[in-house]
Structures are given as structure tokens and as C-alpha cells.
C-alpha positions in Angstrom: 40.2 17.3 32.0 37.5 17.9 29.1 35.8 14.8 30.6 35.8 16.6 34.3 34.4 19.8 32.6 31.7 17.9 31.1 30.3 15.6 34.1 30.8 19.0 36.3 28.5 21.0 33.6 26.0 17.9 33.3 25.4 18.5 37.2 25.3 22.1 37.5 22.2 22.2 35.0 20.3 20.4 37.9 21.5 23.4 40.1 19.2 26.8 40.1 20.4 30.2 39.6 20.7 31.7 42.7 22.8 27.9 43.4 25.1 28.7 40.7 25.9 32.0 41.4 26.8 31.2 45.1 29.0 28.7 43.6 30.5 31.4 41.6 31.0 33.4 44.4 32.9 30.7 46.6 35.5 30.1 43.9 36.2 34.0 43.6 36.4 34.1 47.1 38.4 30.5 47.3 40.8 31.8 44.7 41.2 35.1 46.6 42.1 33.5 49.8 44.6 30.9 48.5 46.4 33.4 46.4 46.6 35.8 49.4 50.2 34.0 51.0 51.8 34.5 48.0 51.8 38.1 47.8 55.3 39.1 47.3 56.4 35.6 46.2 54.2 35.4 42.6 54.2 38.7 40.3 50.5 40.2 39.8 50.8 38.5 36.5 50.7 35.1 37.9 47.9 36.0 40.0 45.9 37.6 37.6 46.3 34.6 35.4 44.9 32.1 38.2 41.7 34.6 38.7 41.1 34.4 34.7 41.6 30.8 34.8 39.1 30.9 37.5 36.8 32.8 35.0 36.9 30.4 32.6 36.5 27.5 34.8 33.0 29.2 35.6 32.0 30.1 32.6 32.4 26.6 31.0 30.4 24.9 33.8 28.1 27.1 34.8 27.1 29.2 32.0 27.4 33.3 31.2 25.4 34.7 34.0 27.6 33.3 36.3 30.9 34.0 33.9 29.8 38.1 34.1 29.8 37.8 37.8 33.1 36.2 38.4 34.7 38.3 36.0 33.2 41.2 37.9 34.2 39.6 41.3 37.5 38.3 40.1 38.4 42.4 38.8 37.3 43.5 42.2 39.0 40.9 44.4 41.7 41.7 42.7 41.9 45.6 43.2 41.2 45.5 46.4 43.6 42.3 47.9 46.7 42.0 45.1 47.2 46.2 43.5 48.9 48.8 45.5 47.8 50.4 47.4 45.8 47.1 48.8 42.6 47.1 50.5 41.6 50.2 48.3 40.0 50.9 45.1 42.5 53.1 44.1 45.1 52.3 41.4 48.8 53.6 41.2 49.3 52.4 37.6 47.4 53.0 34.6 48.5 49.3 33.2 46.2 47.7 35.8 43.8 49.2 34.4 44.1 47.1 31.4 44.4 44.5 33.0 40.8 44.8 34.8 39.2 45.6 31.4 41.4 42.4 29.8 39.8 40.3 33.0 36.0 41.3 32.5 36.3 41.2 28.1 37.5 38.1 28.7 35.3 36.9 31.1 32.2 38.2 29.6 33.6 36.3 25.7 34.5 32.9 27.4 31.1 33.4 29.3 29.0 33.7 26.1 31.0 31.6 23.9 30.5 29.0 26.9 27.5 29.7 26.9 26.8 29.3 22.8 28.6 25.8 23.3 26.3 24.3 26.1 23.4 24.8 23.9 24.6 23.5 21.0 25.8 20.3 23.4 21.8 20.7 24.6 21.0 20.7 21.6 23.2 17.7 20.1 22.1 15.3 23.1 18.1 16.4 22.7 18.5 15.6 18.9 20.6 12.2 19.9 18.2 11.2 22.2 15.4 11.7 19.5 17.6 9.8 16.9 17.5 7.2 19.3 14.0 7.4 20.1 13.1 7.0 16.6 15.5 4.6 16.1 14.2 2.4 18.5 10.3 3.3 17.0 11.5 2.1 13.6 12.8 -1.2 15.0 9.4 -1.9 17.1 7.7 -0.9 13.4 9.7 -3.4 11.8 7.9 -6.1 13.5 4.5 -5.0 13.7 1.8 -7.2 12.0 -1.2 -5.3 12.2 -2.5 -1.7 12.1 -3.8 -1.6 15.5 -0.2 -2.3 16.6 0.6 0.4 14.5 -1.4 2.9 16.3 -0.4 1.7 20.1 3.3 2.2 18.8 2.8 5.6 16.9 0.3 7.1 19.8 2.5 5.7 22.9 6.1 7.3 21.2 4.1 11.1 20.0 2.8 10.9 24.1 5.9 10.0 25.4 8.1 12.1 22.7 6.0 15.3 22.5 3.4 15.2 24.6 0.5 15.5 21.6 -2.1 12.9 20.5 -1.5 11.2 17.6 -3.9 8.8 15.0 -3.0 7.2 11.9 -5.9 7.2 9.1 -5.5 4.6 6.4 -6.1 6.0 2.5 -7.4 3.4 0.2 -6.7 4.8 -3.3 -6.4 8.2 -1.9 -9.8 8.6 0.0 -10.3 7.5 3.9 -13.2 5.3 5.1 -13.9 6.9 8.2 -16.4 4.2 9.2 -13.7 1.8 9.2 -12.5 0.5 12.7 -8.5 1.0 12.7 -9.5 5.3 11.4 -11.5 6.0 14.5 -9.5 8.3 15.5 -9.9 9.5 19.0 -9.5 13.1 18.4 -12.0 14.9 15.4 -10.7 15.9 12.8 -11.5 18.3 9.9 -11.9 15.7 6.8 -11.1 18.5 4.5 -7.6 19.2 6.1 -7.2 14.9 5.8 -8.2 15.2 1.7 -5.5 18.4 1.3 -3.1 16.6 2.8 -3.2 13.3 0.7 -4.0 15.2 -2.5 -0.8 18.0 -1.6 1.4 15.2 -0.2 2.7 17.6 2.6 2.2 18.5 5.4 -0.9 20.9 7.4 -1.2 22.7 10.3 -3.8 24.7 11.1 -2.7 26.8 14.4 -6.3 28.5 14.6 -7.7 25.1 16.4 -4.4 24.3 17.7 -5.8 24.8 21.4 -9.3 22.6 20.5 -9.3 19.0 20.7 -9.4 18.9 17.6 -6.1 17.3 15.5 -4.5 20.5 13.9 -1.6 19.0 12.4 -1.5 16.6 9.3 1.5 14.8 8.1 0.8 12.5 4.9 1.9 8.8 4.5 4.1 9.1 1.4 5.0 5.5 0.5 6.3 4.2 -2.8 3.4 3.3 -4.5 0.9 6.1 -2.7 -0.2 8.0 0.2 -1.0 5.6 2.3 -2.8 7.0 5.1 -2.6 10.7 7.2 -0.7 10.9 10.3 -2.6 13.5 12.8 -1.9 15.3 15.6 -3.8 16.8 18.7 -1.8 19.6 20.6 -4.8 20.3 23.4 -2.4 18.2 25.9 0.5 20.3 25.1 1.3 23.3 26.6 3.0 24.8 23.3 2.9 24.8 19.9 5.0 22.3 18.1 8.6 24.0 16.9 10.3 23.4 13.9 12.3 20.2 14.7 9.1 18.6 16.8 7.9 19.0 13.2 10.7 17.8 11.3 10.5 14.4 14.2 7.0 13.8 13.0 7.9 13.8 9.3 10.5 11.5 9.7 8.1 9.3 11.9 5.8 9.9 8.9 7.9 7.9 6.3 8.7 4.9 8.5 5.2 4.9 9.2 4.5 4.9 5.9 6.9 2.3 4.6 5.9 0.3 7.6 1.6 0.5 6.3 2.6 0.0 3.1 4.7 -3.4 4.0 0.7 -4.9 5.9 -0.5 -4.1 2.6 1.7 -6.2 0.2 1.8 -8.6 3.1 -2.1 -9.1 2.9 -2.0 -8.9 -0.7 0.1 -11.6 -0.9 -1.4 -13.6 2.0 -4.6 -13.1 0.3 -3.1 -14.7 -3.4 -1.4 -17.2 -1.6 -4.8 -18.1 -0.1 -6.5 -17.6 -3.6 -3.7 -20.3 -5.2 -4.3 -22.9 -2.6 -8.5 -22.8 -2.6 -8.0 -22.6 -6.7 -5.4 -25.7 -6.7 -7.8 -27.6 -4.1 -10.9 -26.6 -6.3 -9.3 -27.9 -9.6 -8.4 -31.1 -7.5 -11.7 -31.7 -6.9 -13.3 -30.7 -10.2 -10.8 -33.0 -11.5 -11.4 -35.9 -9.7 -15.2 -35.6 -9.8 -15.0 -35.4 -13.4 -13.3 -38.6 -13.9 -15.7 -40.3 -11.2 -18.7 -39.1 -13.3 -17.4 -40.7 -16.7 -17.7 -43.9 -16.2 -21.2 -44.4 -14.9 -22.6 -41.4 -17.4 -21.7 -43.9 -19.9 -22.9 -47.2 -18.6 -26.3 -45.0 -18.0 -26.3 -44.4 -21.7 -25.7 -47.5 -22.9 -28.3 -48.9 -21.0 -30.7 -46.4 -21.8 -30.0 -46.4 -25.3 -30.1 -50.8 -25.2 -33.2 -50.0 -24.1 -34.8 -47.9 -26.8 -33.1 -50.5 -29.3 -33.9 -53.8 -27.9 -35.5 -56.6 -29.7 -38.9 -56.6 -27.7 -40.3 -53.0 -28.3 -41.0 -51.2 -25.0 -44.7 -49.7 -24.2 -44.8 -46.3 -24.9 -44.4 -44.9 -21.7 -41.5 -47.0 -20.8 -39.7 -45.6 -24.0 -40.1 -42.3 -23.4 -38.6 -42.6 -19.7 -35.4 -44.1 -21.6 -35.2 -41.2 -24.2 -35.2 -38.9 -21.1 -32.4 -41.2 -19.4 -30.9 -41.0 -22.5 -31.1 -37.0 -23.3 -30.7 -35.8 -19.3 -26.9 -38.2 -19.6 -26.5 -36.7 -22.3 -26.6 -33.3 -20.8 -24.7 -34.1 -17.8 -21.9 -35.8 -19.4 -21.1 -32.5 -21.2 -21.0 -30.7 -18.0 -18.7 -33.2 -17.1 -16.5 -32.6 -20.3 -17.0 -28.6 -19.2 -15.4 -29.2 -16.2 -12.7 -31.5 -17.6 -11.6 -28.6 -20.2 -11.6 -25.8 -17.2 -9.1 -27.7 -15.2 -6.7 -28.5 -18.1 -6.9 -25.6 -19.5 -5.7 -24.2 -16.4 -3.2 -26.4 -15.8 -1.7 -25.8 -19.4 -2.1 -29.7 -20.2 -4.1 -28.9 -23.6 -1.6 -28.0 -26.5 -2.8 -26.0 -29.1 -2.5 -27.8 -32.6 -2.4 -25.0 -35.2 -2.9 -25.5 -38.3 -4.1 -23.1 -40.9 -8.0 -23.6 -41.8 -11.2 -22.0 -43.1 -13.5 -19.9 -40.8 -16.3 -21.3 -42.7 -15.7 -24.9 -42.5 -15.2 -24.4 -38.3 -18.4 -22.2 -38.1 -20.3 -25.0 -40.4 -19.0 -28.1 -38.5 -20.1 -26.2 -34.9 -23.8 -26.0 -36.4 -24.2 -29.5 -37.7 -22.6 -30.6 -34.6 -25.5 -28.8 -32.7 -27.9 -30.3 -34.8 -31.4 -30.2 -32.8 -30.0 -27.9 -30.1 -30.4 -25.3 -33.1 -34.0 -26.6 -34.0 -36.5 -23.7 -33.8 -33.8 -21.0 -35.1 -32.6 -19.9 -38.4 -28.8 -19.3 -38.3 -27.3 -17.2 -40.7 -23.9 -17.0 -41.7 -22.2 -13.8 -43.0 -18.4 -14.4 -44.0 -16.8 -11.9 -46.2 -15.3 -13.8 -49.3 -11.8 -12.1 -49.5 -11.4 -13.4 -45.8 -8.2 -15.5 -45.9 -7.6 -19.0 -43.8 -7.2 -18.8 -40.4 -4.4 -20.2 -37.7 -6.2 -22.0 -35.4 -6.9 -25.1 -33.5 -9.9 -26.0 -35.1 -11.6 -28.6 -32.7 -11.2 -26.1 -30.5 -12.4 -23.2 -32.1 -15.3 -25.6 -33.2 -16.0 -25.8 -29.7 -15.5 -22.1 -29.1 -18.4 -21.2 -31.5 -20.6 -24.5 -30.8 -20.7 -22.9 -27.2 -21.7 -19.5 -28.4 -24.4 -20.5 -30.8 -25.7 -22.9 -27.7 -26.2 -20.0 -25.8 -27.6 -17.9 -28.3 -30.4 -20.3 -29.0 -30.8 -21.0 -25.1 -31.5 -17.2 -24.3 -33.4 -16.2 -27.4 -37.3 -16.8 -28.5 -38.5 -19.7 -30.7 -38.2 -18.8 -34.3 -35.9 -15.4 -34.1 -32.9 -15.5 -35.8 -29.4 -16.3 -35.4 -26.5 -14.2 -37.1 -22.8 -15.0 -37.4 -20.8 -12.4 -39.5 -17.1 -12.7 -40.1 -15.1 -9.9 -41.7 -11.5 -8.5 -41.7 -10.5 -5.7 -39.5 -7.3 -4.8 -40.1 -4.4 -7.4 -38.9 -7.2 -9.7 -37.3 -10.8 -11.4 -37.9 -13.7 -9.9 -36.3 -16.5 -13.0 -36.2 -19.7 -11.6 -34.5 -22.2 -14.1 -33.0 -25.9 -12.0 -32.1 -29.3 -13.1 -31.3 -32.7 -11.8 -30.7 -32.9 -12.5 -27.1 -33.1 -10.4 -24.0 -29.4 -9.6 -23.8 -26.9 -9.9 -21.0 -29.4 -8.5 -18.3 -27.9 -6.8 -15.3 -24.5 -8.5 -15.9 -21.3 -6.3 -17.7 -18.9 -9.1 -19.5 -15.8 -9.7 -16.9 -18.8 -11.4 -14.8 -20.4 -13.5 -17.4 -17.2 -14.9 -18.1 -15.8 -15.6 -14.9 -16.3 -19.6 -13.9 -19.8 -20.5 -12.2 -21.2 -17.6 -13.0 -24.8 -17.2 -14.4 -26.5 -14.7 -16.3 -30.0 -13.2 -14.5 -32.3 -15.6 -17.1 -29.6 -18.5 -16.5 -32.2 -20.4 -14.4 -34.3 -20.8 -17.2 -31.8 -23.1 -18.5 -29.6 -26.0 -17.6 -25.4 -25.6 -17.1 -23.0 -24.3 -14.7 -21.8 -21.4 -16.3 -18.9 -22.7 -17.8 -19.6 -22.4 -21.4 -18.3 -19.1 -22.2 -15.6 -19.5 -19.2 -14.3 -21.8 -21.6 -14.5 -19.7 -24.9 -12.6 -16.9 -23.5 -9.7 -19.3 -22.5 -9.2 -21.1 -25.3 -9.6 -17.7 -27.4 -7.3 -16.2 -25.0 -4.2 -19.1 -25.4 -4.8 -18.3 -29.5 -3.6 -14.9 -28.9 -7.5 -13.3 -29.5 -9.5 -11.7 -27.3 -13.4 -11.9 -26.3 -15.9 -9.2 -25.9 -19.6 -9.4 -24.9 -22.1 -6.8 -25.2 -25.9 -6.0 -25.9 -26.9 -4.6 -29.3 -27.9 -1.4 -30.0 -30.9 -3.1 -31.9 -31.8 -6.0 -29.1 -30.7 -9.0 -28.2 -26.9 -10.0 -26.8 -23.7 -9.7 -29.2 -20.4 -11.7 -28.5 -17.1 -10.8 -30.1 -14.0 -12.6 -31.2 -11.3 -11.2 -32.4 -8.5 -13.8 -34.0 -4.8 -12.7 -35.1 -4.0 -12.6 -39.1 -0.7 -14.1 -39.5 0.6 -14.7 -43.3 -1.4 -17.2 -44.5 -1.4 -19.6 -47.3 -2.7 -18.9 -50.5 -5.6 -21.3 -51.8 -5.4 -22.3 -54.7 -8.4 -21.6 -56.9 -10.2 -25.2 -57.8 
């Protein structure tokens, strides 16, 4: 019966008014006529019961309007056709009277309370259909793989949903690049209303250019992380403002929105690494393999051009000099080729340290007599601080480490300045400062110097591939230290290493 009820409601909300109430009227008069034969066979009780059922049958399909009007009807049909003295307004008994008033309070409270419950079903099926709506929204999100996507889905379910415009505006660490072509938006906006929205992280509406194009309602992309964007909305299209659950709708859309912008970006974050990983791996193949290649040859040049130099029958002056040239430009290139050889295993992890506990002196010592005429034209001077106890380190490749950074500092700097190397203790760790008299790191801060391949502004001046300090930060970084490069207050470039202290050895005193 509830079933019947309902389908019979769900058509008469197609009907009009003036519809309805004729209905209403037919089923007074209906009732009226069929319970006219059985006057005299049913008490008035019985027959006032089938008008009130009547009543209620109304007012649950057709609403309260219609429930007043067949009480009404129902009280006079039966005055008129069922009380003595019939086909008269006039009542012998005073209970009939209560009766009528029964009829029409009842009438008018299952008429309103009918009435009440058709909204709220309204209501429930509007919100069901939205819960569906979004539902569905959500699901089409879920496989969306770029932001223009995005924007068809969002803009085709607010024009189809609510009848507004909507735009999404992506936030890159909390600002929006308007110039960008997935935030031109095709409504204007007020940028100010976009910046209080994603510093505020809720949502505004601005009524007073709610009838303007322009988009007066601004719902934030709260993700995990961040704001992720601004969600706006146009009303010129609509007729009315936006209600309190349109509002509600949008927010909700808001955070799958959000979730769904922030899931692109880890996706091309991670697209983007993977990418990174595989041109890295491929790179190091190659460096590898050239490397190798190189060897071989580099040292048959060499030897030849050293046999040459060396031979019994002395070579004419000009022919000797050719071979020292040979000789010194191999030399050169086969320490590229070691560069490159170090970059790709220390990468790879294939160098083990070998720690062993050793004197900063000795290292820094042994790195200058291995530079030998690289250093020619400079005066190094070394500053270590006496009470500065031994050192855990890999020391050929520390030697290296320093050997690097006095190359450079002689590379970049005038004939006859000076070279400084000053070692001291600062608090748990050694602080060994390498400066020169040069022009300095020009242009360049230090997370670009040391990054592979990369050359200072004067590096075309000199010969290399920018490895050198690429190298020193790596192997300082697997000893646990760190690397800093700056200019000096009084001129010329500054590099600093800091090494850990551990609890080393005691020396014996000699």
C-alpha cells in the first residue's frame, strides 16, 4: 500500500494545482456518491470514517492545499447528504458537531504533516541524486590523467549540477601563475579573492558581483600536503544565488578535486625521477664505457711520446718539443678520464672507503708534492694548528680531495699570489680552509659549482670538464663531512671542509 502511495504522489507532482484540486474534488464527490446506498445500513460513524480516510488519502498524495479542501468538502458533504435532517445545513445533535471539527483538525494535521513529509522525501531524493552525481564525478576523477581533463569534468558536472561556471586554478607553493595555460580561466576573476582563499583555506563569496561575469565564489583545494589550486564559480548563468547545500556540493567537489590535483602532481613527480634515474643510469653507462675505451690508447700515446723524448738518436728541437706536448696534452686527458671513472663509481657505491686513522699534515703534504709543477708560480702555505689530533680518513682519497682543490686554486688565481691552507679544530670536527687570491666564484653560488659538468664563468680559461670539485664533495660527503664554497671577504674564492672527530689515537711523543 505504502508502495501505491508513493508511485501515486510521484505522479501528482507532475500535476498543477488547479489539477490537484479537481482531483480532490472528484474523490469527495466519489465518496459521497458510493456511500449514499448505505444510508440506514452503515451508522454515521462508519461513514464518517470512510470520508476521513478519504482525507488522508488526499493529503498524502496530493499535498495540504488539497488536504484543507477535502476536509472542508468531506465536513460539508457530509452535513448535507448523511446528518438529519439531510439535504440541510442544519444539525439536530450537538455531537456532530464534533464530529465536523474532528473531520477538518484532522484533515488540516494529516494535510500538513503530509505535507512536511513530501519535502523531506524531496528533499532526500534531491540530496540522493547529488550523492550520486558526485559519486559518479569522483569515479570519472579517479581516472583522469591530466588537468585539462580535470577542468572538462569539473566545468561539464557544476553546468549540468547547478547551472554556474566553474574553473579550477592550480597553486604552485601557494601563488597562481595566471599566464599558465590550464588557469585561463574563462570567467575574470578578482586575484585578490584567489590569494584570501589559499592563504584562509576556506571558502569566499562575494554576493556584490554575484550578477557580473565575474566568478564570485572561491572554494580552496585543500589537499594533504597544500592548497593545491582554487575552485571558482560564475553565477551570471544562474537565475539565483547559490543556497546553503549548493554550497556544501561544491565543497565536497572541492576535496576530491583536490585529492584528485594533488595525485597529477606526485604522478609527474615521480614520472619525472623515474625519467631522471633512467637518463642518469644511461649517462653513467656511457661515461663508463668511454672511460675504459680511452685508457688504453692514452697510454700507448704516452709511451710513444715519451720513447720519443728518450730515444737513442736525439730528436731536432722542434720534433721534441711536439712530443713533450703529446706527452703533457695525454697527460691531461687521461686524468679526465680518471675524473670520469671516479664519478661513475662513486655513484654506483663500488669505491669502499679504507679508514684508517692519519695526520692532516702528511695528506695535505703528499697532495702538494704530488702537484708538483701544477703549483709552480704559487707559494702555498700551510697553517695546521699543532694540538689538532689524527684524523679518520681514507687518505688517498682525501689526497685527492685536496690535490683537486689546490689545482683549482692555482688554475683561477694570478702568477705569484699566494696559496693558504689552514686547518684548526672546531668543536667535534676539523675545519681545513683552502683560499686563493683569484677572482672568486664569479656569478655562480656553490650547489652549481659542484654539480657535475658544470663550469665556473672564468672556467674557459682553463682546461676540464667540471668534475673536480663534483668529486671532492662526494668523496667528503661518503666520510660523513660536508663541503662549503664561498668568496672571501678579503678577495679571492674560499673552500671549506669540514671532517668528523672521532676518538682518536694518541701519538706517541718521539
Amino acid at each position: 500500500m505504502l508502495n501505491i502511495i508513493t508511485k501515486l504522489s510521484a505522479r501528482a507532482d507532475r500535476l498543477h494545482l488547479w489539477q490537484k484540486l479537481a482531483v480532490s474534488v472528484g474523490a469527495c464527490c466519489a465518496s459521497a456518491v458510493l456511500m449514499t446506498p448505505l444510508i440506514g445500513h452503515l451508522d454515521l460513524a462508519n461513514i464518517v470514517m470512510v470520508f476521513l480516510l478519504v482525507v488522508l488519502f488526499v493529503s498524502a498524495t496530493l499535498g495540504s492545499t488539497c488536504a484543507i479542501v477535502a476536509a472542508v468538502l468531506s465536513v460539508i458533504f457530509f452535513d448535507v447528504f448523511f446528518v438529519p435532517p439531510r439535504f440541510s445545513f442544519a444539525v439536530e445533535e450537538a455531537q456532530y458537531l464534533v464530529t465536523f471539527a474532528v473531520m477538518l483538525i484532522a484533515g488540516v494535521i494529516t494535510g500538513q504533516m503530509a505535507g512536511g513529509l513530501k519535502d523531506k522525501e524531496r528533499l532526500a531524493l534531491q540530496k540522493e541524486a547529488r550523492t550520486r552525481a558526485l559519486y559518479d564525478i569522483a569515479r570519472e576523477l579517479a581516472g583522469a590523467i591530466s588537468q585539462t581533463q580535470v577542468n572538462a569534468i569539473c566545468e561539464a558536472f557544476f553546468t549540468k549540477e547547478l547551472g554556474v561556471t566553474a574553473w579550477i586554478l592550480i597553486a604552485q607553493d601557494g601563488h597562481v601563475d595566471y599566464e599558465a595555460p590550464f588557469n585561463q580561466s574563462p570567467v575574470p576573476v578578482e586575484r585578490h579573492l584567489v590569494q584570501n582563499a589559499i592563504r584562509a583555506g576556506k571558502t569566499i563569496h562575494n554576493d556584490a558581483i554575484a550578477n557580473t561575469r565575474y566568478a564570485s565564489i572561491y572554494v580552496p583545494l585543500q589537499a594533504s600536503a597544500a592548497v593545491r589550486g582554487v575552485l571558482v564559480l560564475s553565477q551570471s548563468e544562474r537565475t539565483g544565488y547559490l543556497g546553503a547545500d549548493d554550497l556544501s556540493l561544491a565543497q565536497a567537489l572541492g576535496a576530491v578535486l583536490a585529492i584528485t590535483i594533488e595525485r597529477l602532481h606526485y604522478v609527474e613527480v615521480a614520472s619525472q625521477a623515474k625519467l631522471d634515474g633512467v637518463s642518469e643510469r644511461l649517462r653513467a653507462t656511457i661515461l663508463s664505457a668511454l672511460s675504459h675505451d680511452l685508457r688504453t690508447p692514452l697510454t700507448v700515446i704516452m709511451g710513444l711520446a715519451e720513447s720519443l723524448s728518450l730515444g737513442e738518436v736525439p730528436l731536432a728541437e722542434p720534433a721534441l718539443a711536439a712530443s713533450r706536448d703529446i706527452y703533457a696534452s695525454a697527460v691531461r686527458l687521461k686524468v679526465m678520464v680518471n675524473n670520469l671513472l671516479d664519478i661513475v663509481r662513486l655513484e654506483n657505491g663500488r669505491i669502499a672507503l679504507s679508514l684508517e686513522w692519519h695526520s692532516l699534515e702528511e695528506v695535505v703534504g703528499a697532495s702538494i708534492q704530488y702537484l708538483g709543477q701544477s703549483l709552480a708560480g704559487h707559494a702555498v702555505r700551510v697553517d695546521i694548528a699543532p694540538d689538532l689530533p689524527l684524523v679518520e680518513m681514507d687518505a688517498i682519497l682525501m689526497e685527492r680531495v685536496f690535490s683537486n682543490l689546490l689545482e683549482n686554486a692555482a688554475k683561477f688565481s694570478p702568477p705569484g699570489s699566494t696559496i693558504r691552507v689552514h686547518a684548526r679544530r672546531q668543536g667535534a670536527s676539523v675545519c681545513i680552509d683552502v683560499r686563493d687570491q683569484g677572482t672568486g666564484f664569479v656569478g655562480l653560488d656553490g650547489d652549481f659549482v659542484t654539480e657535475r659538468f658544470k663550469r665556473g664563468a672564468l672556467a674557459n680559461m682553463q682546461d676540464g670538464l667540471g668534475l673536480g670539485l663534483s668529486i671532492c664533495q662526494m668523496i667528503i660527503k661518503a666520510h660523513g663531512g660536508s663541503i662549503l664554497l664561498q668568496n672571501d671577504p678579503d678577495g679571492g674564492a674560499r673552500v671549506t671542509v669540514d671532517l668528523k672527530l672521532g676518538d682518536a689515537p694518541e701519538v706517541p711523543e718521539e
